[in-house]
C-alpha positions in Angstrom: 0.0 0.0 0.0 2.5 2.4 1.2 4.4 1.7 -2.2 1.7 2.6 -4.0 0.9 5.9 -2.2 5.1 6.8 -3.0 4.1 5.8 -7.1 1.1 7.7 -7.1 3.2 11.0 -5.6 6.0 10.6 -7.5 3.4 10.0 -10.6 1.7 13.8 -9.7 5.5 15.0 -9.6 6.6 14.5 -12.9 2.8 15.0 -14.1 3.4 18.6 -13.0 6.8 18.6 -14.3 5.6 17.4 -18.0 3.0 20.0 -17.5 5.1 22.9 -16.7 7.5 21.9 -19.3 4.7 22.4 -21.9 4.0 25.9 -20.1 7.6 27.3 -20.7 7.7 26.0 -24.2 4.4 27.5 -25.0 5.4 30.7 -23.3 9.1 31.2 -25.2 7.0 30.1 -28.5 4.8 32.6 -27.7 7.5 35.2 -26.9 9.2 34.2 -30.1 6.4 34.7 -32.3 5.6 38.1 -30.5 9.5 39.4 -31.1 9.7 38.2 -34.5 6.3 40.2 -35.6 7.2 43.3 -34.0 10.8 42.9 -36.1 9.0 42.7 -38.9 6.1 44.7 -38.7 8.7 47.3 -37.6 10.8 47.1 -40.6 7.7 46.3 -42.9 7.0 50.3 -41.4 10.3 51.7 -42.1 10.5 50.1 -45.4 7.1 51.5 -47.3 8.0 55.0 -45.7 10.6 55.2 -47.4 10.2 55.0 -51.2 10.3 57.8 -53.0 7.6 60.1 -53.8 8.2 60.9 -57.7 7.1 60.4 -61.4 8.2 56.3 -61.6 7.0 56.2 -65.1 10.0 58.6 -65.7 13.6 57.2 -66.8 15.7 58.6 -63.6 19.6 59.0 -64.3 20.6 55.9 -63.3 18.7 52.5 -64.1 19.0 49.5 -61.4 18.4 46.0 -63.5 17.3 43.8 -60.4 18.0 40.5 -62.2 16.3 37.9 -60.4 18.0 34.5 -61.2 15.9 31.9 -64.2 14.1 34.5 -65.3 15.6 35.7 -68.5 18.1 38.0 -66.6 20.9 37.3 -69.0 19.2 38.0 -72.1 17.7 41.3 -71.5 21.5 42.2 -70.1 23.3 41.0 -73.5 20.3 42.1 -76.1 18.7 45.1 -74.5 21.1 46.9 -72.4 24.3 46.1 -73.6 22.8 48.1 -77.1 21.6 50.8 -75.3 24.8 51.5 -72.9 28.4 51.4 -73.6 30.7 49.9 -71.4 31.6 53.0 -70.0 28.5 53.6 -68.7 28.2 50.7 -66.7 28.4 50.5 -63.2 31.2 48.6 -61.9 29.2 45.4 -61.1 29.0 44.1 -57.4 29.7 40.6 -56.7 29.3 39.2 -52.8 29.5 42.8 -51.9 32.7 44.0 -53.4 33.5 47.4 -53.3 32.0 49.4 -56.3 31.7 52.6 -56.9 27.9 53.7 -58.9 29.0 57.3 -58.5 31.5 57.0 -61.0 31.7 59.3 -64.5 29.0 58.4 -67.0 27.8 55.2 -64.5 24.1 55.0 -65.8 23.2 51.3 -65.7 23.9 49.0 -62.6 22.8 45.0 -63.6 23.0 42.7 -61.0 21.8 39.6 -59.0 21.8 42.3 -55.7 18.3 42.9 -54.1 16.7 45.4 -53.6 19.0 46.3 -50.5 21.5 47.7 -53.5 19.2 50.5 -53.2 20.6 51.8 -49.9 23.8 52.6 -51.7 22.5 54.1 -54.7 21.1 58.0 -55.0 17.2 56.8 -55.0 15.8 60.1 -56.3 18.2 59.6 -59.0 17.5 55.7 -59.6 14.9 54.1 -61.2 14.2 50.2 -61.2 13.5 47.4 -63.6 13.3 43.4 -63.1 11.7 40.5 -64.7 9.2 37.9 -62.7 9.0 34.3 -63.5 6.2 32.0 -62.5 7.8 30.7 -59.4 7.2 26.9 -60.1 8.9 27.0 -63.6 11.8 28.9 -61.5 12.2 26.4 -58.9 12.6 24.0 -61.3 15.0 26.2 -63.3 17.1 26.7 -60.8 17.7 23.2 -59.6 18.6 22.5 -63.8 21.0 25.2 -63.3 22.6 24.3 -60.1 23.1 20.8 -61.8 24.0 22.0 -65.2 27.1 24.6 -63.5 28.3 22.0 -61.1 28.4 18.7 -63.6 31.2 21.1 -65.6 33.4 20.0 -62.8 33.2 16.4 -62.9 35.7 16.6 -65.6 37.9 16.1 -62.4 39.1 13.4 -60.5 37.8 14.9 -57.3 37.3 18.5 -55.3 40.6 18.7 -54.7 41.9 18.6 -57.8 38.9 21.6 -58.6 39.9 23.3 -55.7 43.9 23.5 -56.7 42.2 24.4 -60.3 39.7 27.0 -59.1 42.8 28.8 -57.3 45.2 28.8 -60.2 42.4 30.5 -62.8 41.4 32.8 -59.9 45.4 34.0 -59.8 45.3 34.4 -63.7 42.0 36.3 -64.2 40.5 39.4 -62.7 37.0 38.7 -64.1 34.0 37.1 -61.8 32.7 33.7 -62.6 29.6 32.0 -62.1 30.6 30.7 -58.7 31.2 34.6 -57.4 27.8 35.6 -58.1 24.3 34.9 -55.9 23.3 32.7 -55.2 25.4 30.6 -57.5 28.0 30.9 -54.8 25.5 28.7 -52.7 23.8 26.6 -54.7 26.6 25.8 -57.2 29.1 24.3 -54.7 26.2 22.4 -52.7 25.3 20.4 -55.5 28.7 20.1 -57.1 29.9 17.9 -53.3 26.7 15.9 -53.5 27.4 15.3 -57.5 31.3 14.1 -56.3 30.0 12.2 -53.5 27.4 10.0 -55.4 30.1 9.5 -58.2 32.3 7.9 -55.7 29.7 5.6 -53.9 28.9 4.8 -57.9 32.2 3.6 -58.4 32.3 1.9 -54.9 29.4 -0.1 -55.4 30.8 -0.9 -58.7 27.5 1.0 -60.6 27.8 1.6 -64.4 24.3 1.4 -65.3 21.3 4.0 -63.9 18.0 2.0 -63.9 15.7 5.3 -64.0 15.3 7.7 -67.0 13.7 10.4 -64.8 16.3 13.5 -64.5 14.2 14.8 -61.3 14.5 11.5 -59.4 17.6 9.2 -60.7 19.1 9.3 -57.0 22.0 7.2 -57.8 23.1 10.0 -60.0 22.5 13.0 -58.3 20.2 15.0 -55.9 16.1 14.7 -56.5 14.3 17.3 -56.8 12.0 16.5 -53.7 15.1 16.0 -51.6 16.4 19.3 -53.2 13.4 21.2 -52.6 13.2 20.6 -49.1 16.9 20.7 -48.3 17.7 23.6 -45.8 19.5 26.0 -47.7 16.8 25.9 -50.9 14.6 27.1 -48.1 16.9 30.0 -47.2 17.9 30.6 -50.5 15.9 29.4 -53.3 12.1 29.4 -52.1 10.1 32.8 -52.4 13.4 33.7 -53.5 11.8 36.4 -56.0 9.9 38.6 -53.3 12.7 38.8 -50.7 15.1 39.3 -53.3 12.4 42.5 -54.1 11.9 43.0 -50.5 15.7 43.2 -49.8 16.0 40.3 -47.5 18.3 37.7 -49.2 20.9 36.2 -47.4 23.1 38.7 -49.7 21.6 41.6 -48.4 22.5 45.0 -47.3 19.9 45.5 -44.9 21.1 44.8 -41.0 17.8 43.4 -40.1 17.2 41.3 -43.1 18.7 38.2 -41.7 16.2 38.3 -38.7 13.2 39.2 -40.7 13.7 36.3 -42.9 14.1 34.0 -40.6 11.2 34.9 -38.8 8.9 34.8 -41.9 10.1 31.0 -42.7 10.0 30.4 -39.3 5.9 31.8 -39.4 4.7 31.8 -42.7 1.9 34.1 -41.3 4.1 37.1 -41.3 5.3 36.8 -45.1 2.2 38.6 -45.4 4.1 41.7 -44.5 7.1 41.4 -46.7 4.6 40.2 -49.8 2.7 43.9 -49.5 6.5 45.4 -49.2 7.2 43.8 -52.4 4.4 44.5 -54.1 4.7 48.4 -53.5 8.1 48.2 -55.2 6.8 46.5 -57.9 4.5 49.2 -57.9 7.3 52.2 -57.9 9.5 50.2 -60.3 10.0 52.3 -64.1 8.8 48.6 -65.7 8.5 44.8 -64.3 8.5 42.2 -67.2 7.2 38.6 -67.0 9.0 35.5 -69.1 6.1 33.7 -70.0 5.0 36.8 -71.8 8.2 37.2 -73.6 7.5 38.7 -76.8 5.0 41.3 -74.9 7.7 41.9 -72.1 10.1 42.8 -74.8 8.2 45.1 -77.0 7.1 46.7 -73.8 10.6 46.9 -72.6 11.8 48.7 -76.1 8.9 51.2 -76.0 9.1 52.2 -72.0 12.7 52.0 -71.5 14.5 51.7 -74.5 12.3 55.1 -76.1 13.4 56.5 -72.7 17.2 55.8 -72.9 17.4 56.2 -76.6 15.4 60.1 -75.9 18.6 60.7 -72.9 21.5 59.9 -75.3 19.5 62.2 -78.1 19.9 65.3 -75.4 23.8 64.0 -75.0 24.4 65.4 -78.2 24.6 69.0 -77.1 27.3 68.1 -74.3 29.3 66.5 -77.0 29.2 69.8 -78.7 29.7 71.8 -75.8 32.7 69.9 -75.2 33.7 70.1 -78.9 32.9 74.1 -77.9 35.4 73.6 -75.7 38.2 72.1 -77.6 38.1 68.9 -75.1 38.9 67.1 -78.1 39.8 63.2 -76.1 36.3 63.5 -74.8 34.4 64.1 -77.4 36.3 61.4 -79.2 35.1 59.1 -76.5 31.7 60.0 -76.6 31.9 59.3 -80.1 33.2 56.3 -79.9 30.0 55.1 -77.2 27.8 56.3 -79.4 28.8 55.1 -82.5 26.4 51.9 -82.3 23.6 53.6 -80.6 23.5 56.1 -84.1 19.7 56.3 -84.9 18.3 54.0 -82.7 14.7 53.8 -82.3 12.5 51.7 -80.4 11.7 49.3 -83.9 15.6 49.0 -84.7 16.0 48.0 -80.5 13.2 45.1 -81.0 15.0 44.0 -84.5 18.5 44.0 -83.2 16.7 41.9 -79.8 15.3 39.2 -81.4 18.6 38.7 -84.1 20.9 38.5 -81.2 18.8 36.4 -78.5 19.4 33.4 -81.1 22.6 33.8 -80.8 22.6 33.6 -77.3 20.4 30.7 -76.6 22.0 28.5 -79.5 25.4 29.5 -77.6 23.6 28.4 -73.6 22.0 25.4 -75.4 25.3 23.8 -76.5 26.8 24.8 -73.4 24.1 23.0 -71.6 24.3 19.8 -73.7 28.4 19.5 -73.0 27.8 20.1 -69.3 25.3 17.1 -69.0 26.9 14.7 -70.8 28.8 14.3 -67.2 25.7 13.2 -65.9 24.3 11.0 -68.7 21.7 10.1 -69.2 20.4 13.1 -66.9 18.7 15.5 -69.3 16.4 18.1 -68.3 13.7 18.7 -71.0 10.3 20.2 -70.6 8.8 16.9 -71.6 10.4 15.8 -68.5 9.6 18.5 -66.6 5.5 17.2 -67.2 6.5 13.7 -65.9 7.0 14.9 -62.1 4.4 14.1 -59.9 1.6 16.4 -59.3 1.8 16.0 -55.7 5.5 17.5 -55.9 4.5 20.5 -58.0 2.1 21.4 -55.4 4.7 20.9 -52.8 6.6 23.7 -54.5 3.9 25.6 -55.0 3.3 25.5 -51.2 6.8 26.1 -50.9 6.5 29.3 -52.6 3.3 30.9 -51.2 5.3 34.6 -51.3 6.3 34.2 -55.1 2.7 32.4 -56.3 0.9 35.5 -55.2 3.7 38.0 -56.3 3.8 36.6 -59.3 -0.3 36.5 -59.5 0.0 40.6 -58.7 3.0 41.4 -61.5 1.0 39.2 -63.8 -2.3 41.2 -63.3 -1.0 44.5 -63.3 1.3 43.9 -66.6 -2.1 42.6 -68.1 -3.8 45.6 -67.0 -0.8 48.3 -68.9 -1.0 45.8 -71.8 -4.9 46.8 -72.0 -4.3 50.1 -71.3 -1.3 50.6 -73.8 -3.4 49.1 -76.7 -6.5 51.2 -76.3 -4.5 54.2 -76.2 -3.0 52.9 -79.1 -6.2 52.6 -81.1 -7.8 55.5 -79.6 -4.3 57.6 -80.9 -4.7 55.7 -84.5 -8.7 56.2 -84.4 -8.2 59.9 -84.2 -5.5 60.3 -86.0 -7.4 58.8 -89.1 -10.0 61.8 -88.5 -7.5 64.5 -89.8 -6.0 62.1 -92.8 -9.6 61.9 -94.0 -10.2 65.4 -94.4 -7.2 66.6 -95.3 -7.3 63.7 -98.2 -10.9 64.7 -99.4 -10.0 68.5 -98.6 -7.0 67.7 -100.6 -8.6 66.5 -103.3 -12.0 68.9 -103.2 -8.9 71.2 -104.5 -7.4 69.4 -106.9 -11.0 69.2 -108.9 -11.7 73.0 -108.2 -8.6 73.8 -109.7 -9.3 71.3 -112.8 -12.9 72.8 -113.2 -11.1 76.7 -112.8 -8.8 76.0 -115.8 -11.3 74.5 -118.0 -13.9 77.3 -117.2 -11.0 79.8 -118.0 -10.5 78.1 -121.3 -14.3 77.9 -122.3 -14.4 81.4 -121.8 -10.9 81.9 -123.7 -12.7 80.0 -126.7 -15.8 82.3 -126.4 -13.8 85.0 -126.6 -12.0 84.6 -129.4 -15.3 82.7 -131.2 -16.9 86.2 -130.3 -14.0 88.6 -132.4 -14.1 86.4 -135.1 -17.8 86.6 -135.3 -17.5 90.8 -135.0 -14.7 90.7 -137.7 -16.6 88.9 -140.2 -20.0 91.4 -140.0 -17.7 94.4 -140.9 
């Protein structure tokens, strides 16, 4: 009996100890969850306060390309900008926050993988902002291709040392960046190139030359699956809703001193993305143009005719500093100037689009081959969009569910470029409707003339020939 009573007290003990266990945790989670939305709320505040108030349909003096990754980035770079802006207009780029200076003579166009954080060391009354949105489950699956495609380059090598020895001798020889300098290639890249080493070398410890599966997204013996991929650790830091904090300014590159914090705190309560989403969205919103890939041939005309016109209208009004300068007998920089300008002769928004779509060939037949040598190291890996409809259902949803932020980012770009596509054509009928008006009545005006003058001149000539009929007739009575 009496051992029962000690079982039954020391049961109550450790009841109440379970119970106040639960209490604490309860009470830090609750304290946690109350820190982490007054962080965010607070910098949610300090962030939408502080845009500023201007014309953002206006091309400011220096122009920001925010190139989210997968998106298209590259091509707008090499086929847009690169024909509007010389070299020496660019902004030295920034790479893992290397020094640069966007200050510097002539600097007008700053293109980088940054976010939006770049802003805090840029003039923003004198900056304006343009980036391209992707639908985020296409980019998801994008980036995983390219995280494979970069790091199966390096299998050429008997093992990470050897590519580490390598890496350090190209780095000593070159001053350029490469991919693996660049976010969040920087991440992503080496991740995948270890696990693309390690499963070669359990391969040839098991002996392994054949790959049962034909499935890219899920041939495990080969490299890392998609669903594995997708809900690794560092896609979740890095990769998902990676388009709206790369907007919001809260990548793991970011300037911001908060930004680390907030983001943790929204992946850590997915109820508080709801603040950095309406962040993002008012940038889009302040932003000179925002394009979408799956509209590509819209985005690009778009593109030519609201910032192309724009840049091509600013180097029209450069001409009377050249000649000022010329004024001046500054003869090596007017020869400069010359020389920036040279290709950029004429332009118009029509020649922009042409000389667009001629060199994005180019470009993808030179990424296309590039692609097919980098996964032959992986045969028979190959990522095609055939493929890409063979994944499970289930697992697209999970990446949509991943990506809550970018789904309904994406769903806000989308509807708002839809709505200046609208807007855009009907003024363009309305300005080709009445302009028609004046063409018509100038052309019947015009030719209401032509037959008065006609009729004049052969009303002059009848009464010529009566004339003359009539002195004939007097000259023959007398």
């Amino acid at each position: 009996m009496k051992c029962m009573i000690v079982y039954l007290k020391l049961g109550l003990i450790l009841g109440l100890l379970l119970s106040a266990s639960v209490t604490v945790k309860a009470s830090i989670s609750q304290d946690g969850y109350s820190q982490c939305e007054s962080t965010v709320k607070k910098w949610a505040s300090s962030s939408i306060g502080s845009e500023v108030k201007d014309n953002k349909h206006a091309l400011r003096d220096l122009l920001f390309f925010l190139h989210v990754p997968r998106t298209g980035g590259r091509t707008y770079f090499h086929c847009f900008l690169k024909k509007l802006y010389s070299k020496s207009q660019e902004c030295p780029r920034s790479y893992d926050k290397l020094k640069f200076n966007p200050r510097k003579p002539n600097c007008q166009l700053l293109s980088t993988h940054d976010d939006y954080s770049m802003m805090s060391k840029l003039p923003k009354e004198k900056t304006s902002v343009v980036t391209i949105l992707r639908n985020p489950i296409d980019r998801v699956f994008s980036t995983y291709e390219f995280s494979v495609e970069v790091a199966a380059r390096f299998l050429i090598h008997p093992n990470l040392t050897s590519v580490a020895r390598t890496e350090k001798m190209v780095r000593n020889k070159t001053s350029g960046a490469s991919t693996l300098d660049i976010w969040p290639w920087k991440y992503l890249v080496p991740w995948m190139r270890e696990d693309l080493f390690a499963r070669r070398d359990a391969r040839k410890h098991r002996g392994q030359s054949h790959i049962v599966t034909n499935n890219p997204y899920d041939m495990e013996d080969m490299l890392m699956p998609l669903h594995k991929y997708i809900n690794d650790a560092i896609a979740r830091d890095i990769v998902h809703n990676g388009a709206t904090f790369q907007i919001a300014g809260l990548t793991n590159n970011s300037y911001f001193v908060e930004s680390h914090h907030v983001r943790h705190c929204v992946i850590k309560y997915e109820i508080l993305g709801e603040y950095v989403l309406e962040v993002a969205k008012k940038r889009l919103d302040d932003m000179l143009y925002v394009g979408l890939t799956e509209k590509h041939k819209e985005s690009a005309t778009k593109f030519a005719s609201v910032v192309g016109a724009q840049v091509i209208s600013q180097h029209t009004k450069s001409e009377q500093s050249k000649s000022d300068a010329l004024a001046q007998g500054d003869q090596t920089e007017v020869s400069s100037l010359a020389k920036d300008e040279a290709a950029r002769e004429n332009m118009t928004a029509g020649k922009l689009m042409e000389a667009y779509e001629s060199c994005i060939i180019s470009l993808r037949n030179t990424q296309a081959t590039r692609r097919v040598n980098s996964l032959k190291q992986i045969s028979p890996a190959n990522f095609t969009k055939e493929g890409r409809r063979e994944v499970p259902e289930v697992l697209i949803q999970e990446i949509a569910s991943l990506n809550k932020l970018d789904v309904q980012l994406y769903e806000y770009a989308e509807q708002k470029f839809m709505d200046q596509h609208n807007i855009y054509a009907e003024k363009r009928t309305s300005t080709i409707s009445t302009s028609s008006y004046p063409n018509f009545y100038t052309s019947s005006s015009s030719t209401f003339m032509s037959y008065l003058a006609i009729f004049s001149c052969l009303l002059l000539l009848f009464i010529f020939f009566l004339f003359v009929n009539a002195k004939r007739t007097s000259k023959i009575k007398l």
